[in-house]
PQR file of N, CA, C, O and H, with PARSE charges and radii, in Angstrom:
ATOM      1  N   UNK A   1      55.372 130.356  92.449 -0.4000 1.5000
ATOM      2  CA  UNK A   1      56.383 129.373  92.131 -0.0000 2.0000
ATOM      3  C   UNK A   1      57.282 129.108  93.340  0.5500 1.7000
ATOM      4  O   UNK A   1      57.545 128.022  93.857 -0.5500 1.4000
ATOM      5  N   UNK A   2      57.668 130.247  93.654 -0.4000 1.5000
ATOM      6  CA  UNK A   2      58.793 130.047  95.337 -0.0000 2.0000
ATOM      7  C   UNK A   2      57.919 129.136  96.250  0.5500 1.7000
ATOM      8  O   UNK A   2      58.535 128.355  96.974 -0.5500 1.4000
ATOM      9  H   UNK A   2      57.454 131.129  93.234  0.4000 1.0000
ATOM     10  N   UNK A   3      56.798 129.139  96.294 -0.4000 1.5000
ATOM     11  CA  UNK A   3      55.552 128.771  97.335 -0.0000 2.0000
ATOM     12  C   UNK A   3      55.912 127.325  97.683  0.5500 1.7000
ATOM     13  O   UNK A   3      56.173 126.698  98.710 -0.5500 1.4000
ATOM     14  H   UNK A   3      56.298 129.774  95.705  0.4000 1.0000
ATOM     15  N   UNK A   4      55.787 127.015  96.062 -0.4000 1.5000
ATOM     16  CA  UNK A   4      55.496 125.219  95.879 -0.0000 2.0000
ATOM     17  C   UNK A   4      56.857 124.886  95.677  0.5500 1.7000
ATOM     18  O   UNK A   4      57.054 123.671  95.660 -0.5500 1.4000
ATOM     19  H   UNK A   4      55.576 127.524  95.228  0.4000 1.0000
ATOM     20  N   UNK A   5      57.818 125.575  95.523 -0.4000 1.5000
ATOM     21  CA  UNK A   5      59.257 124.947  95.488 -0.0000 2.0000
ATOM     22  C   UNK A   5      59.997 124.563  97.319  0.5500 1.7000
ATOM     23  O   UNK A   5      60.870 123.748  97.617 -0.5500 1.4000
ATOM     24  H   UNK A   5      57.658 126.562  95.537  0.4000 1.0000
ATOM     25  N   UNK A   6      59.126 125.627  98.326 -0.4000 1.5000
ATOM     26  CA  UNK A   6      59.613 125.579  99.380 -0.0000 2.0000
ATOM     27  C   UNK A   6      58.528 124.505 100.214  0.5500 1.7000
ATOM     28  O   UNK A   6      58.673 123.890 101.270 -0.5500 1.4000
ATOM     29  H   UNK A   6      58.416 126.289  98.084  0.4000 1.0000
ATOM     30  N   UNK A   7      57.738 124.552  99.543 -0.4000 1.5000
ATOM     31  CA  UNK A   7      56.514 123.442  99.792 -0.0000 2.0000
ATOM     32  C   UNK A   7      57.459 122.003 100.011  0.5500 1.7000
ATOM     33  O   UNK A   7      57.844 121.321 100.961 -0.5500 1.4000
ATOM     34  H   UNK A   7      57.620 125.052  98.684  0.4000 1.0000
ATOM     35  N   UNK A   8      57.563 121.999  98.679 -0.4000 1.5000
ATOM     36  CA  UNK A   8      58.154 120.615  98.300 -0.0000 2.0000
ATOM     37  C   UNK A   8      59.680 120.459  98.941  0.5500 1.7000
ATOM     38  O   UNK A   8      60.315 119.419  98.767 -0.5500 1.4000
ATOM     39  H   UNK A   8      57.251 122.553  97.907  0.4000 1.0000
ATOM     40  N   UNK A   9      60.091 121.322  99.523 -0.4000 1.5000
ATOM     41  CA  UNK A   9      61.607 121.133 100.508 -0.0000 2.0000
ATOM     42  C   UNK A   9      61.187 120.700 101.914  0.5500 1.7000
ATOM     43  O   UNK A   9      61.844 119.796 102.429 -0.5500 1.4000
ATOM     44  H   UNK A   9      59.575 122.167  99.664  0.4000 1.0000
ATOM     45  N   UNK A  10      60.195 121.223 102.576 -0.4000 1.5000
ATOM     46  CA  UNK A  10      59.439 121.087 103.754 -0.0000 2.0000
ATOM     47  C   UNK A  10      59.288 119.837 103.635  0.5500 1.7000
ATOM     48  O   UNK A  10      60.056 119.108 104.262 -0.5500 1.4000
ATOM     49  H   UNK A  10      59.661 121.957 102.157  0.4000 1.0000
ATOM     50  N   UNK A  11      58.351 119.314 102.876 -0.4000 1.5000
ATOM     51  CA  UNK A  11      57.888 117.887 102.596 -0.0000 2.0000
ATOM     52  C   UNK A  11      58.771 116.661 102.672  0.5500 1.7000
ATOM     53  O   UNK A  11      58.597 115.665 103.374 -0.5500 1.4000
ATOM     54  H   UNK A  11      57.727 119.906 102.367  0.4000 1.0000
ATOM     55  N   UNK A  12      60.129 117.012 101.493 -0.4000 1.5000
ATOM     56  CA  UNK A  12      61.302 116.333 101.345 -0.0000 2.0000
ATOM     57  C   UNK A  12      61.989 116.093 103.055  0.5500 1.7000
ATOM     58  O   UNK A  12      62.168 115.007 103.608 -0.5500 1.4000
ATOM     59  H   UNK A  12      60.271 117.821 100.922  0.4000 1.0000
ATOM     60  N   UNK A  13      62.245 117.313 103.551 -0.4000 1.5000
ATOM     61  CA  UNK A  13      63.105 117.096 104.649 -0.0000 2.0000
ATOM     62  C   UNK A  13      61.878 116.228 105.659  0.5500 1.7000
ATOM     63  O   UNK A  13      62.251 115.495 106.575 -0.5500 1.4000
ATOM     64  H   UNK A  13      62.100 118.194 103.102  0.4000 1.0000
ATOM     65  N   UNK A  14      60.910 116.365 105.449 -0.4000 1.5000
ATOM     66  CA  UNK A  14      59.933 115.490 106.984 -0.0000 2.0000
ATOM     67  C   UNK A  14      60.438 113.995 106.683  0.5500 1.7000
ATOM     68  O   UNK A  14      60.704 113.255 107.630 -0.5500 1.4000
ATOM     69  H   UNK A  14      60.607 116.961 104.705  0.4000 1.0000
ATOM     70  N   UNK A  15      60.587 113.496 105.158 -0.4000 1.5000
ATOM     71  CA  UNK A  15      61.120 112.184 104.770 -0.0000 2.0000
ATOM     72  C   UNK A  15      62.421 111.710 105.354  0.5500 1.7000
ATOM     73  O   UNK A  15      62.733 110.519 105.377 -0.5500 1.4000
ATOM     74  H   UNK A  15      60.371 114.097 104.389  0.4000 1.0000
ATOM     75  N   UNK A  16      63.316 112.873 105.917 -0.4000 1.5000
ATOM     76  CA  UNK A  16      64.821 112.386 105.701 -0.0000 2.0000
ATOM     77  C   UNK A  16      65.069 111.673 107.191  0.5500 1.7000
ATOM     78  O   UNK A  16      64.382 111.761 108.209 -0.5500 1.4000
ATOM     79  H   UNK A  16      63.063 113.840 105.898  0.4000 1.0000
ATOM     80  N   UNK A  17      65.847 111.207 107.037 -0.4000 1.5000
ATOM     81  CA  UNK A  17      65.745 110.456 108.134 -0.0000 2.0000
ATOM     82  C   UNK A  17      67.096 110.312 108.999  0.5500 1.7000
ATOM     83  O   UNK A  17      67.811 109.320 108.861 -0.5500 1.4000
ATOM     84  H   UNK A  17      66.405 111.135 106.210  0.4000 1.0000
ATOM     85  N   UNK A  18      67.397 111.300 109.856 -0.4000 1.5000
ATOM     86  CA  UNK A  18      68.500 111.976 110.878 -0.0000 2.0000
ATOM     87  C   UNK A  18      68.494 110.831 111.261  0.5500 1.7000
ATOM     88  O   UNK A  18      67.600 109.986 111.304 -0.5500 1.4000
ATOM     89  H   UNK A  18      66.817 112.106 109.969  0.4000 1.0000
ATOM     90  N   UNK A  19      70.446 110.813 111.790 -0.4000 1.5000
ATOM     91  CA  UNK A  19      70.916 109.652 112.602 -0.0000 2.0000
ATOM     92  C   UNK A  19      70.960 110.081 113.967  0.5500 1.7000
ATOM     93  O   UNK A  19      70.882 111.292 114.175 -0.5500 1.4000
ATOM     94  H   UNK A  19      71.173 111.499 111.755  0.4000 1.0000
ATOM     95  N   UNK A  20      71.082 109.221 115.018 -0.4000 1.5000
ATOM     96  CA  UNK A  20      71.707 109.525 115.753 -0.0000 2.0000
ATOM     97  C   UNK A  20      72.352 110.350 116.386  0.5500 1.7000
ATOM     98  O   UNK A  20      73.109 110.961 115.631 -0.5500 1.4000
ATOM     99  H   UNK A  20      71.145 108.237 114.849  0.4000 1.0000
ATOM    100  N   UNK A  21      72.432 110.724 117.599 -0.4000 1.5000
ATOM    101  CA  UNK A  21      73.572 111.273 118.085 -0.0000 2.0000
ATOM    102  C   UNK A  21      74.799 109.922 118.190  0.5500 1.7000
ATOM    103  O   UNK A  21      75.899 110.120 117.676 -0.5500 1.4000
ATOM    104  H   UNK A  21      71.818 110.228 118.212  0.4000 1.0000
ATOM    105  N   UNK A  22      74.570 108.867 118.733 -0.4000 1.5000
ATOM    106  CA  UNK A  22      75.386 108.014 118.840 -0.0000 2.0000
ATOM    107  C   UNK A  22      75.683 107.634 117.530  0.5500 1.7000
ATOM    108  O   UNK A  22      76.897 107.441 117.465 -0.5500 1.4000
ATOM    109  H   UNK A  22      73.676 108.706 119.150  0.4000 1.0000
ATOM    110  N   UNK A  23      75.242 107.474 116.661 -0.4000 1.5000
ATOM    111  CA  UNK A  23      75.607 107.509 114.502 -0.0000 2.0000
ATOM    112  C   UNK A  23      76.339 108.165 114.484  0.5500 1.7000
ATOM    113  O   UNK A  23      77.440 107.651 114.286 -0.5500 1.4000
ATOM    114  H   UNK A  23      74.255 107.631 116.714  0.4000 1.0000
ATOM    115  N   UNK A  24      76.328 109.398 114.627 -0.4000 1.5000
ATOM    116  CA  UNK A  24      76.545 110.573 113.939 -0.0000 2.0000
ATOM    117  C   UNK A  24      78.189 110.587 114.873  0.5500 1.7000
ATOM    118  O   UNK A  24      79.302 110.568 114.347 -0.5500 1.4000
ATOM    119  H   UNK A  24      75.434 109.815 114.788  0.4000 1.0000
ATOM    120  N   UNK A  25      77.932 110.619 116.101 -0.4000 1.5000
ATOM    121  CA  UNK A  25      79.612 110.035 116.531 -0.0000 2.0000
ATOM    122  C   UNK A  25      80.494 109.267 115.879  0.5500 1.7000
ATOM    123  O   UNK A  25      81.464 109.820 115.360 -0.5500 1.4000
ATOM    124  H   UNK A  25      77.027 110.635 116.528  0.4000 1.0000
ATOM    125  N   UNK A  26      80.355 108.078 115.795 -0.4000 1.5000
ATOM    126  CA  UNK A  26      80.743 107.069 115.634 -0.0000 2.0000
ATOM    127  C   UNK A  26      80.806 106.916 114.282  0.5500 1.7000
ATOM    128  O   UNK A  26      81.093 105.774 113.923 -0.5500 1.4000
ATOM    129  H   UNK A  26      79.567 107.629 116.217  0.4000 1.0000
ATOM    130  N   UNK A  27      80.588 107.883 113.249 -0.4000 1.5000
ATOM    131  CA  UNK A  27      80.288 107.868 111.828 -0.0000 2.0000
ATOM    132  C   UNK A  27      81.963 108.810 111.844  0.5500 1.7000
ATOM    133  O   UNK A  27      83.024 108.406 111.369 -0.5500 1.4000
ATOM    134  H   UNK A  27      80.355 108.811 113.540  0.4000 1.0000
ATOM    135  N   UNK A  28      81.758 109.831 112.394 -0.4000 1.5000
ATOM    136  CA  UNK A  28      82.828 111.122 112.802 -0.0000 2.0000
ATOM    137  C   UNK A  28      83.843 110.233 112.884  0.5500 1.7000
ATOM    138  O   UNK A  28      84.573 109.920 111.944 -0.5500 1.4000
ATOM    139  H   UNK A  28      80.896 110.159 112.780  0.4000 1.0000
ATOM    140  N   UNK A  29      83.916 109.735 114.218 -0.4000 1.5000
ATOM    141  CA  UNK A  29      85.142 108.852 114.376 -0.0000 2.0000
ATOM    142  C   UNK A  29      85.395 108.012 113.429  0.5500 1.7000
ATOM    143  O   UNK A  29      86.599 107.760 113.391 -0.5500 1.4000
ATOM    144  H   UNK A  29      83.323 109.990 114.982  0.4000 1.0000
ATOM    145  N   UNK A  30      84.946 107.609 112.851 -0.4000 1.5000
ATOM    146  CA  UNK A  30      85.142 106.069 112.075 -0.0000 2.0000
ATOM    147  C   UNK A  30      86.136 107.353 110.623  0.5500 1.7000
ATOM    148  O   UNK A  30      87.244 106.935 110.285 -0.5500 1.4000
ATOM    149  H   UNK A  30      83.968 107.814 112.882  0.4000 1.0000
ATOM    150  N   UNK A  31      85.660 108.719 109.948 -0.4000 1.5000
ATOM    151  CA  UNK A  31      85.956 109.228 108.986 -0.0000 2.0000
ATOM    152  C   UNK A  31      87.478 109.861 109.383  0.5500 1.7000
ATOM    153  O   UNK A  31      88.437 110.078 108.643 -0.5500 1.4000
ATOM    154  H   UNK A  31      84.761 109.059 110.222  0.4000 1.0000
ATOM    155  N   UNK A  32      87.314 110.086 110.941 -0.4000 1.5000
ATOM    156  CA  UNK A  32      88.794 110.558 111.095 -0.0000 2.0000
ATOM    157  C   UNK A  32      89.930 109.649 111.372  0.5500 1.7000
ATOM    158  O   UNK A  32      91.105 109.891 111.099 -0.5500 1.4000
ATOM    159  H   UNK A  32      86.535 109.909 111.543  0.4000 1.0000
ATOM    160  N   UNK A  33      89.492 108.630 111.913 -0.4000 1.5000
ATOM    161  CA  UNK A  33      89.935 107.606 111.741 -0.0000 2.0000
ATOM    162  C   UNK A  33      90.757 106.933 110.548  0.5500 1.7000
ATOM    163  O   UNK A  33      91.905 106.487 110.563 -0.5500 1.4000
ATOM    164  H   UNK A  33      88.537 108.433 112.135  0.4000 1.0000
ATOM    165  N   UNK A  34      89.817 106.994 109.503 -0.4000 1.5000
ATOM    166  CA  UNK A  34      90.424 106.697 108.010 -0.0000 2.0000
ATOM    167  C   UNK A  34      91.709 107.719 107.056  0.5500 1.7000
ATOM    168  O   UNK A  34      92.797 107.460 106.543 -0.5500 1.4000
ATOM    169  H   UNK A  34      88.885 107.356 109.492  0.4000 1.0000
ATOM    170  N   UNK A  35      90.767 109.074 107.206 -0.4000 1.5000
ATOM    171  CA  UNK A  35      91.639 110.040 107.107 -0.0000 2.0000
ATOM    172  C   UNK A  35      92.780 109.624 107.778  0.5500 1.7000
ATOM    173  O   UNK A  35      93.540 109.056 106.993 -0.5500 1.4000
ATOM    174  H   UNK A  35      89.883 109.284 107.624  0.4000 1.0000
ATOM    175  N   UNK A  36      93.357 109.694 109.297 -0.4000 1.5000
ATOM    176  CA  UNK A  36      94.453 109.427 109.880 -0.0000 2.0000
ATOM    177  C   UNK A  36      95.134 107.937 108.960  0.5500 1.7000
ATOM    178  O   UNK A  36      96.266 107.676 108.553 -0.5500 1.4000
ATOM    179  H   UNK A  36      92.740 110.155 109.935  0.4000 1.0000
ATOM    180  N   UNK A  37      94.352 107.495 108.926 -0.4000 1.5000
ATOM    181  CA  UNK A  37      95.059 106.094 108.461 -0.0000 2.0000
ATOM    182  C   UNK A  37      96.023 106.360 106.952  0.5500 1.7000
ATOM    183  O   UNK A  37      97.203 106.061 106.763 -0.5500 1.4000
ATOM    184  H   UNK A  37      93.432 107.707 109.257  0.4000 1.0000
ATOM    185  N   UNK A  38      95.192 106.924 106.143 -0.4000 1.5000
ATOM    186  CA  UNK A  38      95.260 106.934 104.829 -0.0000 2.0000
ATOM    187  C   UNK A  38      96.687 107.947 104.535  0.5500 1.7000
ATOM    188  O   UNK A  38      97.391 107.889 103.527 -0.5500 1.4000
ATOM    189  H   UNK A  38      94.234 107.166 106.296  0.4000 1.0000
ATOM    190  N   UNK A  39      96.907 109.008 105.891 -0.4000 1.5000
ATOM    191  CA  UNK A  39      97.608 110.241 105.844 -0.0000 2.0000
ATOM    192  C   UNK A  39      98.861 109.462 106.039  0.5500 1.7000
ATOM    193  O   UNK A  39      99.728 109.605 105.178 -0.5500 1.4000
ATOM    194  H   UNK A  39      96.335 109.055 106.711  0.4000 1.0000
ATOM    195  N   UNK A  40      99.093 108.659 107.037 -0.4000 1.5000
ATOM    196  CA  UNK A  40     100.313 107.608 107.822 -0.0000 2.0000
ATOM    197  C   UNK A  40     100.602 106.866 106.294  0.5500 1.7000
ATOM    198  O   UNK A  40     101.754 106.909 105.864 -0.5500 1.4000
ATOM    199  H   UNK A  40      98.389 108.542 107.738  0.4000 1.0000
ATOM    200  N   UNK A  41      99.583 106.219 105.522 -0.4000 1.5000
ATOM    201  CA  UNK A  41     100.254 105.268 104.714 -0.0000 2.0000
ATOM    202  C   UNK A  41     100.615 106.128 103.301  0.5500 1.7000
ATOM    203  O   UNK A  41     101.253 105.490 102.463 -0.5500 1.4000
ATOM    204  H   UNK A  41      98.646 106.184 105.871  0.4000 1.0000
ATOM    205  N   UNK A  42     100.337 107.215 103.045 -0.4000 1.5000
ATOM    206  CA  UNK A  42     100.740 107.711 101.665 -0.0000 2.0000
ATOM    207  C   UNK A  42     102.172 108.604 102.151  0.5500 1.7000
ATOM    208  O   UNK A  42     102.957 108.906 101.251 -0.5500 1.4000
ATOM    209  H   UNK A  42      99.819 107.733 103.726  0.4000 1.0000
ATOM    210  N   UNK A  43     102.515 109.045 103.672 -0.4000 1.5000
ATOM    211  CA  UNK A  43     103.437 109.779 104.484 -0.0000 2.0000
ATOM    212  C   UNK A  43     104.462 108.512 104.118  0.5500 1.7000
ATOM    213  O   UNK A  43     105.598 108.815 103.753 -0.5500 1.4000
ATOM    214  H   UNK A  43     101.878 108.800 104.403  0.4000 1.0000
ATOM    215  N   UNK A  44     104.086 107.075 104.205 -0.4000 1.5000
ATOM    216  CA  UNK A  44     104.904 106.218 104.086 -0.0000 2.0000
ATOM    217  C   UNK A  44     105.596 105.729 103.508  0.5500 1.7000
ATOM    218  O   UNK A  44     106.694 105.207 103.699 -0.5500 1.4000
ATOM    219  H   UNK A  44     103.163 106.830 104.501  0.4000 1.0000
ATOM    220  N   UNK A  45     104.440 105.998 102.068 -0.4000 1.5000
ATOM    221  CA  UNK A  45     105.162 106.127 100.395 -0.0000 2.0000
ATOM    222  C   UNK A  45     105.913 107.055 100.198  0.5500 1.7000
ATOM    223  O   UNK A  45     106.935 106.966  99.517 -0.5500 1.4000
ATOM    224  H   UNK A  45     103.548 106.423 101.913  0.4000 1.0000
ATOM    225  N   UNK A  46     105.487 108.150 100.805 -0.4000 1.5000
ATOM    226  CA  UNK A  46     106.299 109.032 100.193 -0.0000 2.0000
ATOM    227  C   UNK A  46     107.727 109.183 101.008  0.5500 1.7000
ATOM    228  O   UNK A  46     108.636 109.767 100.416 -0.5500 1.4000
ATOM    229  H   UNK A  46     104.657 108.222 101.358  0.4000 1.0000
ATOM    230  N   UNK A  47     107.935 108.744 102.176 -0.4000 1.5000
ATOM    231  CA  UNK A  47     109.157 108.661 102.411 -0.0000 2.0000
ATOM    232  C   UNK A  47     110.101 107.426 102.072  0.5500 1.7000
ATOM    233  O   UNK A  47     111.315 107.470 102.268 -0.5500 1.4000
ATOM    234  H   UNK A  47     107.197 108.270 102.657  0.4000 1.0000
ATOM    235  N   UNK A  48     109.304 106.088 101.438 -0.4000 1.5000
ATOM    236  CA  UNK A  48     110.320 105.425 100.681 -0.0000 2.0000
ATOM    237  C   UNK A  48     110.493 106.290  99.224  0.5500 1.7000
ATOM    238  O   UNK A  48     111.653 106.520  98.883 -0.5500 1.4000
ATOM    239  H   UNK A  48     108.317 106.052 101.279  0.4000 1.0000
ATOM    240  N   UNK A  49     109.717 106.636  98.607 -0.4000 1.5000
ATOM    241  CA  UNK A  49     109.659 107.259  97.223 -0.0000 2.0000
ATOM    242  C   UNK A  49     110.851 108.408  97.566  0.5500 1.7000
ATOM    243  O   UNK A  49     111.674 108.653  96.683 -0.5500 1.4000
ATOM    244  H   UNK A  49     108.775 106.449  98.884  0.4000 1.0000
ATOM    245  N   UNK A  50     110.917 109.012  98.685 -0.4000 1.5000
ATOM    246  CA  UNK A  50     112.217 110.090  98.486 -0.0000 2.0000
ATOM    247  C   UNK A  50     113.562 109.619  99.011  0.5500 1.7000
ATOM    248  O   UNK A  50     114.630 110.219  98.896 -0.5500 1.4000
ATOM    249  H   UNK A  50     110.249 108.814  99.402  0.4000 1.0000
ATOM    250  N   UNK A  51     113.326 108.361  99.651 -0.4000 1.5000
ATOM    251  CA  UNK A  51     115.100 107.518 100.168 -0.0000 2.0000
ATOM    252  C   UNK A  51     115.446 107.168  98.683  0.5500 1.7000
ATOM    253  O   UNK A  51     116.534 107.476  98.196 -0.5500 1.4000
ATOM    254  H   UNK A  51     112.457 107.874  99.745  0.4000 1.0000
ATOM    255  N   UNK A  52     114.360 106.435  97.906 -0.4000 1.5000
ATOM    256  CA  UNK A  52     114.921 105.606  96.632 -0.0000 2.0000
ATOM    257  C   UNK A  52     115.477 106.931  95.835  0.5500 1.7000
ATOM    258  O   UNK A  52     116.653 106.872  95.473 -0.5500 1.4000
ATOM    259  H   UNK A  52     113.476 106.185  98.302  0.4000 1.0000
ATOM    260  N   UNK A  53     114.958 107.759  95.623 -0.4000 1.5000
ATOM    261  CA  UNK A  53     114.862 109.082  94.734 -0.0000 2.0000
ATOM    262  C   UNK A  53     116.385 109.781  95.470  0.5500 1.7000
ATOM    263  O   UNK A  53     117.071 110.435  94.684 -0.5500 1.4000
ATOM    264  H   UNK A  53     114.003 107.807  95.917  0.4000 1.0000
ATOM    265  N   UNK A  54     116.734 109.694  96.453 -0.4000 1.5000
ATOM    266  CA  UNK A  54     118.153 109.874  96.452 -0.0000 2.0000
ATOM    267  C   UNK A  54     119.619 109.305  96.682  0.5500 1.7000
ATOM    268  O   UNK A  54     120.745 109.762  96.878 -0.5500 1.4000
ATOM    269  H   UNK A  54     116.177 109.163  97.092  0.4000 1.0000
ATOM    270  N   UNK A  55     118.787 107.624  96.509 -0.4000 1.5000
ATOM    271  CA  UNK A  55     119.870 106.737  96.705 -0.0000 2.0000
ATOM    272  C   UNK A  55     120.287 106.932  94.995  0.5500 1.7000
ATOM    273  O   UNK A  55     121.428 107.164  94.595 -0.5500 1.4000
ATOM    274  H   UNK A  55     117.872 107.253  96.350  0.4000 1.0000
ATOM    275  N   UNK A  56     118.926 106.759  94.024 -0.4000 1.5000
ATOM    276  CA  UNK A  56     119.504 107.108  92.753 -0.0000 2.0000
ATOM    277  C   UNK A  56     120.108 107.964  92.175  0.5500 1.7000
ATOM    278  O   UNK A  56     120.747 107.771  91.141 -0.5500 1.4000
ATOM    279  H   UNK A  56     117.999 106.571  94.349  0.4000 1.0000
ATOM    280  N   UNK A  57     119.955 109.402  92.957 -0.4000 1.5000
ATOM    281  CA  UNK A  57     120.682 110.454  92.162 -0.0000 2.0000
ATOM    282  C   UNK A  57     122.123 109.943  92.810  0.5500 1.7000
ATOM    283  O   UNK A  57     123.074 110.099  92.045 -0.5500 1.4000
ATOM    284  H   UNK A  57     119.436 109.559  93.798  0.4000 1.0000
ATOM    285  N   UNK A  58     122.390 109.435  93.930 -0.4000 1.5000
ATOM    286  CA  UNK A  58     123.573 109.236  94.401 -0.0000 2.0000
ATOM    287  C   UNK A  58     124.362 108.310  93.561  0.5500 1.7000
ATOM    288  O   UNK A  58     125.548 108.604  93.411 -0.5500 1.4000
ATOM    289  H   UNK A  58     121.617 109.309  94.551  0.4000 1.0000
ATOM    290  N   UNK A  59     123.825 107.029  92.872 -0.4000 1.5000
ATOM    291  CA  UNK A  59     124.244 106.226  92.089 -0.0000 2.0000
ATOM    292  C   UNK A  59     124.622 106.948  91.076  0.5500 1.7000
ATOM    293  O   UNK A  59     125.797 107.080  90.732 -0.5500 1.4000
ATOM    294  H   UNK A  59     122.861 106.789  92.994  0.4000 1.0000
ATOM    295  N   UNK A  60     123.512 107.540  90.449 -0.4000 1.5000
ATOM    296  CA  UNK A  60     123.870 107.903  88.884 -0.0000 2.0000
ATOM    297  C   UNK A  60     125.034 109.097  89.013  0.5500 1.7000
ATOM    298  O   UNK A  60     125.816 109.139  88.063 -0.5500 1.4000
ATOM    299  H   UNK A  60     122.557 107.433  90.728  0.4000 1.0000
ATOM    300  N   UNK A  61     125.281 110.299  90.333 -0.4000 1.5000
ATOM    301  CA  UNK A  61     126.908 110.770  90.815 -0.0000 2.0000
ATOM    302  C   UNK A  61     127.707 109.889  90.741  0.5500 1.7000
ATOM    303  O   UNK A  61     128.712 110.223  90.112 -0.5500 1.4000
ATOM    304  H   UNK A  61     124.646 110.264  91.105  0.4000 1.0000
ATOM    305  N   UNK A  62     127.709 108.729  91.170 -0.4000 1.5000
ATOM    306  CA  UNK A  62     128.772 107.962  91.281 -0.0000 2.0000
ATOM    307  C   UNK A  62     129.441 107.116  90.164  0.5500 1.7000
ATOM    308  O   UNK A  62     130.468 106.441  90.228 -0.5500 1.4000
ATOM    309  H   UNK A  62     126.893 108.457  91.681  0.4000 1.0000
ATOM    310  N   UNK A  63     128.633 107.315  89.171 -0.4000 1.5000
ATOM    311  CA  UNK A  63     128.679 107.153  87.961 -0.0000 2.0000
ATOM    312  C   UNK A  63     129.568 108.047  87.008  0.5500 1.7000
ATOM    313  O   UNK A  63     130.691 108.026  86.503 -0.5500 1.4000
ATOM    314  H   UNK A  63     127.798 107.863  89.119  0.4000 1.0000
ATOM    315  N   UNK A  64     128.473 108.820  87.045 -0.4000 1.5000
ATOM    316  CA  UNK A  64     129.127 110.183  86.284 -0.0000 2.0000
ATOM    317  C   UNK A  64     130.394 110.536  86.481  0.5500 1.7000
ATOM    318  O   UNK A  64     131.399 110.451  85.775 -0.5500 1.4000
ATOM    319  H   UNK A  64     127.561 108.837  87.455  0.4000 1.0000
ATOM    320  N   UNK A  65     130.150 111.025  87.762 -0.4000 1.5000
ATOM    321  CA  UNK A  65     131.404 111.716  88.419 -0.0000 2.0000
ATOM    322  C   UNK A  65     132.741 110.962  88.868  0.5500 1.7000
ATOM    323  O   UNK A  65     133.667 111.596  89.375 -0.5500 1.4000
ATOM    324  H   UNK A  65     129.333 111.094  88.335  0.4000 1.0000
TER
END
C-alpha cells in the first residue's frame, strides 16, 4: 500500500509545474508588497478609530462633568 501511495506522489510531482526563479521573485515581492500595503492602511484606521475614540470620551467628560 505505502508502495503505490508514494508511486502516485512521484508521478503527481513530475506533473507540477515549478515557476521560475524570476516568478518566484517577483511573486515574493509582489506578496510583501501587499502585506506592507494592507499593514499602512488598517495602521491608518486604526489611528483615526483611536483620535475619534478619545475625542468622544472627551465630549461625553465634558458633559458629565
Amino acid at each position: 500500500m505505502a508502495k503505490g501511495f508514494f508511486k502516485g506522489v512521484r508521478a503527481e510531482l513530475k506533473k507540477v509545474v515549478w515557476p521560475t526563479r524570476k516568478q518566484l521573485i517577483n511573486n515574493t515581492v509582489l506578496v510583501v508588497a501587499l502585506i506592507l500595503a494592507f499593514a499602512v492602511i488598517i495602521f491608518g484606521f486604526d489611528m483615526i478609530i483611536q483620535l475619534l475614540d478619545g475625542k468622544l470620551w472627551d465630549l461625553i467628560e465634558s458633559k458629565i462633568g
